[in-house]
KOLNU-677423 format. One record per residue (C-alpha): x negated, y negated, z negated; residue in one letter. Coordinates in steps of 0.1 Angstrom, whole numbers, padded with zeros to 4 digits, always signed. Each point is the difference from the previous one (the first is absolute). Example, Ala and Ser with C-alpha at 12.3 -4.5 7.8 and 13.67 -1.06 7.14 Angstrom:
-0123+0045-0078A
-0014-0034+0007S
***
This chain:
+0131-0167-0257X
+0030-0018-0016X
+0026+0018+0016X
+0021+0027-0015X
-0006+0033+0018X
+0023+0008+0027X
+0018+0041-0001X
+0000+0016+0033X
+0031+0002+0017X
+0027+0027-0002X
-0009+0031+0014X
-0037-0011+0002X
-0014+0015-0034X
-0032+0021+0011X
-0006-0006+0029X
-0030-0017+0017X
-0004-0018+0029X
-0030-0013+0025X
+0000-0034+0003X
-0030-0007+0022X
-0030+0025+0010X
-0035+0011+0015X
-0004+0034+0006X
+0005+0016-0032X
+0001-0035-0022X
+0030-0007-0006X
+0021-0030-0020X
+0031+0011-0015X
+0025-0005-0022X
+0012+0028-0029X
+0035-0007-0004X
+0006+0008-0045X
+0032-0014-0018X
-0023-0024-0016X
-0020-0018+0029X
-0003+0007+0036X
-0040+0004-0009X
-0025-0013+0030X
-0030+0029+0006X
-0028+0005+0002X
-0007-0017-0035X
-0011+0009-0033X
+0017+0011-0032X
-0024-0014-0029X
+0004+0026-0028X
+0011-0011-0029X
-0004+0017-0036X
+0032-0008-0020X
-0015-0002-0033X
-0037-0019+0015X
+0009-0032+0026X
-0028-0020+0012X
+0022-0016+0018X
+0036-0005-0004X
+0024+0021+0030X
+0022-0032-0002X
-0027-0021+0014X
-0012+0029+0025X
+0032-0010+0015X
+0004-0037-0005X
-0035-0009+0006X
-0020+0020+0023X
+0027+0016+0017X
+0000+0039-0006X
+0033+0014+0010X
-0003+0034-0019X
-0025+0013-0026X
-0003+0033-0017X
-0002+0014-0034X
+0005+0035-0017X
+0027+0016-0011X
-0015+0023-0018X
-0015-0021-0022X
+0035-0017-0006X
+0015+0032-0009X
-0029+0005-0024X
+0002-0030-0020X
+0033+0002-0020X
+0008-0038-0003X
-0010-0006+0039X
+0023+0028+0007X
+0028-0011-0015X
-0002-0036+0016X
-0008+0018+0033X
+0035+0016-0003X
+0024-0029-0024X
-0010-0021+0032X
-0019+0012+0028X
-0035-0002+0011X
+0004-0039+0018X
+0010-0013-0031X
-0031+0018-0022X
-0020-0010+0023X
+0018-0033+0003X
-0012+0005+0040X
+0026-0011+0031X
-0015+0023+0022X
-0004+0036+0015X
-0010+0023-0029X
-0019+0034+0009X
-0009+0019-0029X
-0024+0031+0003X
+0009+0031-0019X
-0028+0013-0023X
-0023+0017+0026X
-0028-0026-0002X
+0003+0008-0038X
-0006+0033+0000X
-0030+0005+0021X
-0016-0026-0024X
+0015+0008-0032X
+0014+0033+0006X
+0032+0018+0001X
+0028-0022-0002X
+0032+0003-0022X
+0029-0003+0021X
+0016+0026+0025X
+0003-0010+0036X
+0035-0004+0000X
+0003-0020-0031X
-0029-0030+0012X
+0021-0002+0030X
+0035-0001-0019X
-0017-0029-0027X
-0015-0019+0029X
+0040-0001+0017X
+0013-0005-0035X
-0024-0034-0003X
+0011-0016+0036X
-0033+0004+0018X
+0004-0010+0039X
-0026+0028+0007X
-0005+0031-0024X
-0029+0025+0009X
+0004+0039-0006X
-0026+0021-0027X
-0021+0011+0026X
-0033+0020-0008X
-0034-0020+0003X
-0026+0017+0021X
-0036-0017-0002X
-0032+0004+0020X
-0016+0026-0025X
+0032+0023+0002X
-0011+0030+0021X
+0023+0004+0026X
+0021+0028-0011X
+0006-0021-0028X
+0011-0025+0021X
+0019+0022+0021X
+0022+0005-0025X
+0005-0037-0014X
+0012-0002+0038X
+0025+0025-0003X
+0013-0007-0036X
+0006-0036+0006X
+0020+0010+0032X
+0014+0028-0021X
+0014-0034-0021X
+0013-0019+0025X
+0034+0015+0003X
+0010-0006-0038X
-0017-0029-0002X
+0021-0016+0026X
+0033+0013-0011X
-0010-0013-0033X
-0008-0037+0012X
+0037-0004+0021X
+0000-0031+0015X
-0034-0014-0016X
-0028-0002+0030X
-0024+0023-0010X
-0033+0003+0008X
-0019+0034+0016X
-0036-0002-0005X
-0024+0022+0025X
-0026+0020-0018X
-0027+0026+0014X
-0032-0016-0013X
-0028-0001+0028X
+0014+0026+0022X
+0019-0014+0025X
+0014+0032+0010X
+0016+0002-0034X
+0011-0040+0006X
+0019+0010+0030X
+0017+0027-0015X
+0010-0022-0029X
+0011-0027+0023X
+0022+0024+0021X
+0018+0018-0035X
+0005-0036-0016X
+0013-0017+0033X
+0023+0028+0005X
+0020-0014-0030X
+0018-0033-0005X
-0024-0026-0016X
-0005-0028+0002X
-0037-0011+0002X
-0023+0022+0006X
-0033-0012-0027X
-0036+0019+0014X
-0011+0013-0037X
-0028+0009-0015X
-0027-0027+0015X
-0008-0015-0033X
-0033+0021+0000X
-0009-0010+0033X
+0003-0033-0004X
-0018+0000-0033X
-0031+0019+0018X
+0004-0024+0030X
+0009+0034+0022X
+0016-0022+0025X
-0005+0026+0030X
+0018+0029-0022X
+0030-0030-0002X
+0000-0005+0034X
+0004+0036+0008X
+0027+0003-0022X
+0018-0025+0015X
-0006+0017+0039X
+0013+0029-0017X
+0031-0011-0013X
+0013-0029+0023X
+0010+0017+0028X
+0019+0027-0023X
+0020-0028-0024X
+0034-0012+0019X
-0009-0030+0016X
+0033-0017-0015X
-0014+0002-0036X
-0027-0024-0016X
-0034+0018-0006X
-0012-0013-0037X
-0041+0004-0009X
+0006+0012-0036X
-0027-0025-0024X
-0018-0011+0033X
+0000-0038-0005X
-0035-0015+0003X
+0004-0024+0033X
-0026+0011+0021X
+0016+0031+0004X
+0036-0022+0014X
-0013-0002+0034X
-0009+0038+0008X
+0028+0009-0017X
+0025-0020+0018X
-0015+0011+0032X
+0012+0033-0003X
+0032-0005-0017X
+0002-0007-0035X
+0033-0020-0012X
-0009-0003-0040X
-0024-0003-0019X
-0008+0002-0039X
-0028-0009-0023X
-0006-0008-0033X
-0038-0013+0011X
+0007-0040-0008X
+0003+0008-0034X
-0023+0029-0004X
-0028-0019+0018X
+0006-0033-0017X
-0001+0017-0036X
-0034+0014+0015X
-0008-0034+0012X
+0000+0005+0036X
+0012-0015+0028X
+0020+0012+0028X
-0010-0015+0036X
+0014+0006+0033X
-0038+0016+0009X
-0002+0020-0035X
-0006-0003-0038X
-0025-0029-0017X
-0006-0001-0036X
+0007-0033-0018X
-0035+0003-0017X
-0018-0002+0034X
+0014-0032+0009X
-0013-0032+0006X
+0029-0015+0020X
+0031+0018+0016X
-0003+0010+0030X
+0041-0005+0007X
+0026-0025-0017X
+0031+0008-0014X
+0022-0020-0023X
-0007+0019-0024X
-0040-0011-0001X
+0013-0034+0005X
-0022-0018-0016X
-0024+0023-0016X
-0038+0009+0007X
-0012+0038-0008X
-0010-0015-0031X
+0027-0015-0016X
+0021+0033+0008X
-0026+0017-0024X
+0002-0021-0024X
+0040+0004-0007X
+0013+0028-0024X
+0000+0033+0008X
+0043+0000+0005X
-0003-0032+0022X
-0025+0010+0019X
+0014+0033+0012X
+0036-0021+0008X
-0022-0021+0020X
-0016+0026+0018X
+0033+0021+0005X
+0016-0030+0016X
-0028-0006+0025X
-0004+0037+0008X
+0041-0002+0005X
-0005-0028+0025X
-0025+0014+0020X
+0023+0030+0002X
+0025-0020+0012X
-0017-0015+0026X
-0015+0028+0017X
+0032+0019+0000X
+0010-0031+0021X
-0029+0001+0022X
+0007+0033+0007X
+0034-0008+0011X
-0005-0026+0019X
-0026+0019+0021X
+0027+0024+0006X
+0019-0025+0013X
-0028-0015+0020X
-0011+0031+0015X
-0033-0004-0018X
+0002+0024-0026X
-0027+0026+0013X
-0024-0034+0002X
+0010+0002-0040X
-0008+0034-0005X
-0036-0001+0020X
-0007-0035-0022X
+0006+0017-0036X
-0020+0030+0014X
-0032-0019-0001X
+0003-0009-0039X
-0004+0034-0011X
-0020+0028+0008X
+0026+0029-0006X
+0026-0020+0021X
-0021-0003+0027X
-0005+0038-0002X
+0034+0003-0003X
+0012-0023+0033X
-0029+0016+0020X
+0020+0033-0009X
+0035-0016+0005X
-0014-0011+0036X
-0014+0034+0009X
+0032+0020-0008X
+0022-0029+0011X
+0033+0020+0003X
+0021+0002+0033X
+0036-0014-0013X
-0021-0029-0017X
-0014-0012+0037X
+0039+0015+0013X
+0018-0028-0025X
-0023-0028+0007X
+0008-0027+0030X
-0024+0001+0024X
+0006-0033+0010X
-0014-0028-0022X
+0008-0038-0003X
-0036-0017+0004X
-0034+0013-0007X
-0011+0031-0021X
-0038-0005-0010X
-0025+0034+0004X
-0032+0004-0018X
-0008+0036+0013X
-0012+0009-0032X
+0028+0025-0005X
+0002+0033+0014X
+0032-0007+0021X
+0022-0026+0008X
+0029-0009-0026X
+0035+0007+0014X
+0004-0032+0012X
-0017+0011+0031X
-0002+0034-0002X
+0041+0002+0008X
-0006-0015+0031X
-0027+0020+0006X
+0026+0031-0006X
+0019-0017+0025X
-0030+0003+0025X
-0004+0035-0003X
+0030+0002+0023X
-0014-0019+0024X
+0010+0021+0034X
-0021-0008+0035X
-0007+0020+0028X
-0030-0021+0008X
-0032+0023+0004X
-0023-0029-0004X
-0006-0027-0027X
-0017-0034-0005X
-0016-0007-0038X
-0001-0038-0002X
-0026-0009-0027X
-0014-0032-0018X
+0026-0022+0004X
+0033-0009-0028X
+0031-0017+0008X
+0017-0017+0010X
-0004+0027+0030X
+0026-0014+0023X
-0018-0029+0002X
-0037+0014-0002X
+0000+0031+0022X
+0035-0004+0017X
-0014-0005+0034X
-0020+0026-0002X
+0027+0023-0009X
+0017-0009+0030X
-0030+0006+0021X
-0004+0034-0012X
+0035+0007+0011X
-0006-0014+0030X
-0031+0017+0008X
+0008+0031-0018X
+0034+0004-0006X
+0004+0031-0021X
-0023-0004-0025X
+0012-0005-0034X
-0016-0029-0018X
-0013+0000-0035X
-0013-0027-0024X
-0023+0010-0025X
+0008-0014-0030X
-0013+0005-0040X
+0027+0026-0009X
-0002+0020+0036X
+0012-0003+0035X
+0028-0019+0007X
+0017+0004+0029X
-0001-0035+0022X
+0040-0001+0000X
-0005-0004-0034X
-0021-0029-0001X
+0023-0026-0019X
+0013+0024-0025X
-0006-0005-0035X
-0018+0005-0023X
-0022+0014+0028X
-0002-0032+0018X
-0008-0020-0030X
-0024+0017-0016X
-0020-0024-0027X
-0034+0004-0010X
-0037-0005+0004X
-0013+0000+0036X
-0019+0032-0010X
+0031+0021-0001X
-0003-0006+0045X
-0027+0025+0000X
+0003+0023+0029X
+0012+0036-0014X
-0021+0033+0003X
+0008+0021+0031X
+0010+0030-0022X
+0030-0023-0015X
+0007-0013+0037X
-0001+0036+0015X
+0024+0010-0032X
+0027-0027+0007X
+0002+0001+0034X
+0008+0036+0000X
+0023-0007-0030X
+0019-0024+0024X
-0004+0015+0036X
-0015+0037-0008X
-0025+0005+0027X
-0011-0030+0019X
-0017+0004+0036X
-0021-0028+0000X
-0005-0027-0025X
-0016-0035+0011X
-0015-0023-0033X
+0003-0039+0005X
-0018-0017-0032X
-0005-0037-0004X
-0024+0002-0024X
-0023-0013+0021X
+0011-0005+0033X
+0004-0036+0012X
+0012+0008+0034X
+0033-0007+0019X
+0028+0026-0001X
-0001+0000+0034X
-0040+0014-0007X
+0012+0021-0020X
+0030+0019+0021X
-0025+0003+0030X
-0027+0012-0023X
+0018+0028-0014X
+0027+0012+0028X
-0019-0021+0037X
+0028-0007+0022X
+0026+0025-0007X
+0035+0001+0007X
+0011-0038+0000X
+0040+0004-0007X
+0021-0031-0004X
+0014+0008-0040X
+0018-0029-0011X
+0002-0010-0037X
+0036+0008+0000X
-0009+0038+0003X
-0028-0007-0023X
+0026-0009-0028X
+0028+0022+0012X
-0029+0024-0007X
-0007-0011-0036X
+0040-0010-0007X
+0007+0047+0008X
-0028+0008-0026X
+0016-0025-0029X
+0033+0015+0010X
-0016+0034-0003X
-0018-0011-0036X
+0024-0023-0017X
+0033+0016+0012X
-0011+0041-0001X
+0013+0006+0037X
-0016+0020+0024X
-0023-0013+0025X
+0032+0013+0027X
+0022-0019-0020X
-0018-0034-0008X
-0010+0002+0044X
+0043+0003+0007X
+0006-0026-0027X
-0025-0025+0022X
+0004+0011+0033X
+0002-0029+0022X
+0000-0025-0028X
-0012-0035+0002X
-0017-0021-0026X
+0006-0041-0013X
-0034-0012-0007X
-0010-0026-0027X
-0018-0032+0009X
-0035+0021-0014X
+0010+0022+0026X
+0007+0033-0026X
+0034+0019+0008X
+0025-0017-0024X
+0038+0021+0015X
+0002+0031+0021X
+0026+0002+0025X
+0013+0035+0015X
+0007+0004+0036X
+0038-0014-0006X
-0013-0031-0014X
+0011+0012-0038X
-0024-0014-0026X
-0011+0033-0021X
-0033-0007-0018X
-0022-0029-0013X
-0037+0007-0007X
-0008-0017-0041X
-0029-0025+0006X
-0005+0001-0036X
-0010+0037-0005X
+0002+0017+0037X
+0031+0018-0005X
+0032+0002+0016X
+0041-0009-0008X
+0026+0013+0016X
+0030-0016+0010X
+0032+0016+0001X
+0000+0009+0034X
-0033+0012-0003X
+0009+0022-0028X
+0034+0015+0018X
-0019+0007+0030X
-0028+0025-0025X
+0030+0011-0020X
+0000+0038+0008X
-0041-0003+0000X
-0025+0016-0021X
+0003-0031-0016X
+0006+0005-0039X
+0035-0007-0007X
+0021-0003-0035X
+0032+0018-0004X
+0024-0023-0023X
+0030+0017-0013X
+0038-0013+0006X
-0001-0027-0028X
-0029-0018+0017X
+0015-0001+0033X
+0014-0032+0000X
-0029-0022-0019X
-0026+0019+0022X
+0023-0015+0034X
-0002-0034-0016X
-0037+0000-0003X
+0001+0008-0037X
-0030+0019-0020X
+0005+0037-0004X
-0002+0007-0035X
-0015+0029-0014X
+0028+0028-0009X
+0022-0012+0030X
-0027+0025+0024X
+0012+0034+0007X
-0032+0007+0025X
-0036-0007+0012X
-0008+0008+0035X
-0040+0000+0002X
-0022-0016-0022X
+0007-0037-0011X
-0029-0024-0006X
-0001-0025-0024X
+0002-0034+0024X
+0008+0014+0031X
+0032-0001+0023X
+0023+0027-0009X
+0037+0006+0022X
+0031+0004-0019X
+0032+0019+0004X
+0031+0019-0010X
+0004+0035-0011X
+0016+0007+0034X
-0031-0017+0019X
+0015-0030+0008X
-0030-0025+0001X
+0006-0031-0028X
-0025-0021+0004X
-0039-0004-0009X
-0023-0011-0025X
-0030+0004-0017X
-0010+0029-0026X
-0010-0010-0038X
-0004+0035-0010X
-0015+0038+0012X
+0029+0029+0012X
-0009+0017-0036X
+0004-0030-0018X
+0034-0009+0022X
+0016+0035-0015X
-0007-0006-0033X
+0007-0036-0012X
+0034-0014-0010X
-0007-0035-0002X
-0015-0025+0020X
-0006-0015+0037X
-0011+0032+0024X
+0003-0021+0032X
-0004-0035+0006X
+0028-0004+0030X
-0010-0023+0024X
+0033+0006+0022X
+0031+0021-0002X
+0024-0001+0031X
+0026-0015-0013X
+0035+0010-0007X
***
């Protein structure tokens, strides 16, 4: 980067914002008095007396917004100190950029008690003009037993209030300790996040990481996440090695910090997206960076010992880099799960620890995540469960409300399903016209009003994943979705090659021969999106549609719906299966079970023009918002605004300060 960094505006300092999301993954901004700092990203640590590479260049040439060093190390070293103070800490470190500096703590569980008080590191640290200070906090490691770690956990909360009081308006940092237990996690996540930090760094992982304990991280991290305020950046203290990014970012990690490209490349390795090589091992890279530019293995061995490791830092920098991006792109793509399941295949412990992640796949992860997808999501079935992706729709399901006593299981066949099994649908309505119909799919039964809802209905992967599903796991869903089902009729195409006409008098003979049209076919499947999407009642959705009439598309799907006076109110998304509202449609739900954000006074008049609401203009959540979903809008006396569509959970609505919390699509005007 050339540019000069640019200070947050007034009344900004400390507070962090989500930019874009996917479940828990989340870009933000950091707001400091430096540089509005971009996250997730990494802070390469930097030794103020060793620099492999220069913090001017981390800036200028590979485009790190913030780094970190130590302050207590400053403080230690007379002659660094007294620069640190004559000038500040951006012009020692002759750096543009954020500046974090840890506190000591690392230092003493190598080296030993440290000589500084708690409140003194924190006073030096605001004394030098770091954008983010972090408190003494007490280190507690994997061989700690857990009364000893017990009370690391108490004394570091024990610090909190002097340490803050000490920094004034410096961001500082309050790291989470409790070793391996994540009971003692969530009770340090709960006494720090009960005080005004900052960031909220996840501590004591060094050991882990070193061990390659990646399911004791990923505990950790369940442990503490749903405990830290959402509005404050979660830091992995030393985790930096980039095949840990994507797992990481998955479930909410905003920083990271490492120290590994220059460690490694003194140690001549390499850092890799998929792990660690050793230069010696090397015949040809398997991956080009500018920095290898024009060198083989060989001629990197044969440079000095100093040049070498510069060479090695840089390229382990890059690769960094470009994962980091990876990761945040897939965020932004929707992919970032794809990411995780990728990177979990390079290692063995990762895989162990993504097969536990999936296993123990928390509730408010799957409640935060879309469950509608733009394109395909690809399945393996070679995890235990199915990434939140699909499993928040598959939340959504579990609602699913009929009063059918009978069900038909369609099998063997994949989408498109309108077009593949769409007559047949219709002649099991007309034949039998109260069963509830069911596709079988590769993550579970999926209801046939469903059918072009994705991810579901665009499902990649090889044609093995169409295998029929075992009866036990057919029984399970059904009664997941309907409870106790009468009579269940099994259609498979596997290997049928007959007519569906063949195949409706094979399995129900003559029957009842009722004349459903297609219009009650979709009015059917336009009440249960209504129900899913919108969080109404089946009572509600059937009022909101009663005598409606559809406008059809030239591929004969329904493209507006109509109510009884003529009013357009809905429009079905070809693109993902959901649903927006119009304004009338959303007046005529307001006072619905329908979730609904309360703006205060000052928002009244943006909201009415079809601004965003801003986060710290709500005053109220009525039910739970999802992520991507319509939400309703209106004043503190009820008085409906408008409509839109959630970026962010009800918890996460009540916290934040800064930031878009609904994307209005329509206000009514003044």
């Amino acid at each position: 980067m050339t540019h000069e960094p640019t200070p947050c505006r007034e009344g900004d300092h400390g507070k962090f914002e989500i930019t874009d999301r996917d479940g828990w993954a989340r870009l933000g901004k950091l707001h400091t008095s430096t540089h509005v700092l971009k996250t997730p990203c990494l802070l390469p640590v930097i030794n103020p007396n060793i620099r492999t590479v220069e913090p001017r260049e981390l800036w200028e040439q590979y485009g790190f917004e913030a780094l970190i060093t130590n302050s207590y190390v400053i403080w230690k070293h007379e002659k660094l100190k007294e620069q640190a103070i004559a000038g500040g800490v951006h012009k020692l470190l002759d750096y543009p950029g954020v500046i974090m500096t840890d506190s000591g703590t690392f230092q003493n569980y190598v080296y030993g008690d440290v000589e500084v008080g708690v409140e003194e590191i924190v006073n030096f640290q605001r004394e030098i003009d770091v954008d983010i200070a972090t408190m003494l906090d007490v280190f507690g490691t994997p061989d700690m037993t857990k009364e000893e770690v017990e009370q690391a956990v108490q004394e570091t909360i024990s610090r909190a209030k002097a340490s803050l009081e000490a920094a004034g308006e410096t961001m500082l940092n309050g790291p989470i300790q409790g070793g391996i237990h994540s009971d003692l996690r969530k009770d340090s996540a709960v006494g720090m996040g009960e005080h005004g930090f900052a960031v909220h760094p996840i501590g004591g992982i060094v050991p882990l990481m070193e061990r390659q304990r990646y399911r004791d991280l990923v505990e950790i991290i369940l442990a503490c996440r749903e405990h830290i305020p959402w509005n404050r950046p979660i830091h992995m203290f030393g985790c930096g090695h980039p095949h840990l990014f994507p797992i990481c970012v998955a479930l909410g990690a905003d920083l990271f910090d490492s120290a590994a490209y220059a460690l490694f490349a003194r140690d001549d390795r390499m850092l890799m997206p998929w792990g660690t090589v050793k230069l010696g091992d090397l015949n040809e890279f398997p991956i080009s960076t500018s920095a290898l530019s024009g060198h083989t293995p060989a001629s990197v061995k044969s440079l000095s010992d100093d040049a070498r490791c510069e060479l090695l830092a840089r390229h382990n920098l890059e690769v960094t880099a470009s994962e980091l991006a990876r990761c945040r792109q897939a965020v932004r793509d929707g992919t970032i799960w794809k990411l995780v399941e990728e990177r979990s295949h390079t290692n063995a412990s990762l895989r162990e620890a993504t097969e536990y992640l999936y296993n123990n796949m928390p509730e408010a992860l799957v409640a935060a995540t879309n469950p509608l997808r733009n394109g395909g999501v690809r399945t393996s079935q070679d995890l235990p469960t199915s990434p939140p992706s699909i499993a928040a729709l598959g939340r959504l399901l579990n609602s699913f409300e009929t009063d059918s006593e009978r069900a038909v299981l369609i099998s063997g066949v994949s989408g498109p399903w309108r077009d593949r099994i769409g007559g047949l649908v219709h002649s099991i309505a007309n034949r039998w016209p109260d069963a509830a119909v069911f596709i079988e799919t590769p993550l579970g039964l999926l209801p046939y009003t469903m059918e072009d809802v994705s991810p579901w209905a665009h499902l990649m992967g090889p044609a093995s994943i169409w295998n029929g599903m075992a009866s036990d796991d057919r029984d399970f869903d059904l009664q997941a979705l309907m409870g106790d089902v009468e009579q269940v009729i099994e259609i498979s195409f596997e290997h049928k090659k007959e007519s569906n006409l063949a195949i409706i008098e094979s399995v129900f003979g003559d029957g009842l021969n009722e004349e459903i049209t297609r219009a009650e076919l979709d009015r059917e499947m336009i009440e249960d999106k209504v129900c899913y999407f919108l969080d109404v009642s089946r009572e509600e959705s059937e009022q909101l549609l009663a005598g409606c009439s559809f406008v059809y598309s030239k591929t004969k799907r329904v493209r507006n719906v109509h109510a009884s006076d003529g009013q357009h109110i809905l429009s079905p998304r070809l693109r993902d299966g959901g649903l927006s509202l119009t304004l009338e449609g959303a007046r005529r739900l307001h006072g619905s079970d329908m979730p609904t954000v309360v703006v205060n006074d000052d928002s009244i008049p943006f909201t009415r023009k079809g601004r965003n609401v801003m986060h710290g203009f709500i005053s109220e959540v009525k039910g739970e918002l999802n992520p991507g979903l319509p939400c309703l809008l209106e004043s503190e006396e009820g008085v409906f605004l408008g409509h839109g569509v959630a970026q962010c959970t009800a918890s996460e609505a009540r916290c934040f300060t800064k930031g878009i919390a609904v994307k209005v699509r329509d206000g009514i005007g003044e």
